[in-house]
N, C-alpha and C positions, 0 to 999 in steps of 0.2 A: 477589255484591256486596252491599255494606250498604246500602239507603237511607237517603238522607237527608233531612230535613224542607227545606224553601225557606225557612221563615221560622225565623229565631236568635231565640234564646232570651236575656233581659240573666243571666237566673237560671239559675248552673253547674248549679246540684241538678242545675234537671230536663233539663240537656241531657244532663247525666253519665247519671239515669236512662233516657234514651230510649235514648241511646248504648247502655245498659246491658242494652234489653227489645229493639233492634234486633240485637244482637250472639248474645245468646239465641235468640232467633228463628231466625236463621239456621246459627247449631246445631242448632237442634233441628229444621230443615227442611230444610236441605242438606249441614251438612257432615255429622252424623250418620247419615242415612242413606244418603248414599254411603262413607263410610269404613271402616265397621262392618262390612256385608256383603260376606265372603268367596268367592270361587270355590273350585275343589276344591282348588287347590292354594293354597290360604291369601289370596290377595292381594285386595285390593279393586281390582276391576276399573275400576269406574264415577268413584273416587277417583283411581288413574292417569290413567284417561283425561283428568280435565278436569285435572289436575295439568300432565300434559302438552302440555294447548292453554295452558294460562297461560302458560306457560315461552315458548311458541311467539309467542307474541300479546305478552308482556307482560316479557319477558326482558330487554328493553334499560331497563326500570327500574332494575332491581335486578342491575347489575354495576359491577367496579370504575373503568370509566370514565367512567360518570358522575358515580359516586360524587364522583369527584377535580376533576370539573368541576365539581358542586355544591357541594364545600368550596372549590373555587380561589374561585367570582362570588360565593357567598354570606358567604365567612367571611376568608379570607386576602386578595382585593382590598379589601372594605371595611375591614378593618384593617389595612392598609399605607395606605391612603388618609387615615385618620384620624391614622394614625403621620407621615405626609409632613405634614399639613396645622397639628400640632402642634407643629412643629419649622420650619415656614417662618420666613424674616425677618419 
């Protein structure tokens, strides 16, 4: 997971750079070294594995029924909403 700061920045630069030295970091701390090194038979063992708990843990993020739920509340009712209120008497 990325950290992130508590206090916002009004200045994109350097939240872009933190973003930026935050994202590196964690390359070069976790996901680099578990991805890279191989077992005998080729695969990153230690990169499966937490790949694996994510999915497990963190799966119902990223499917498509949420998906369809987060464009229905956030995109297609407030703009039907604005369409109906446009066109009221």
């Amino acid at each position: 997971m990325i950290p992130h700061e508590t206090t916002d920045t009004p200045n994109r630069d350097v939240h872009d750079q933190r973003d930026g030295e935050d994202l590196n970091r964690v390359l070069r701390e976790l996901v680099i070294p578990m991805f890279y090194p191989r077992d005998r038979d080729g695969l990153p063992r230690g990169w499966i594995k937490r790949m694996k708990r994510t999915i497990r843990t963190q799966g119902w993020r990223f499917n498509a029924n949420r998906m369809v739920m987060d464009y229905t509340l956030k995109c297609y009712v407030p703009a039907a909403r604005r369409n109906f209120q446009r066109h009221e008497p």
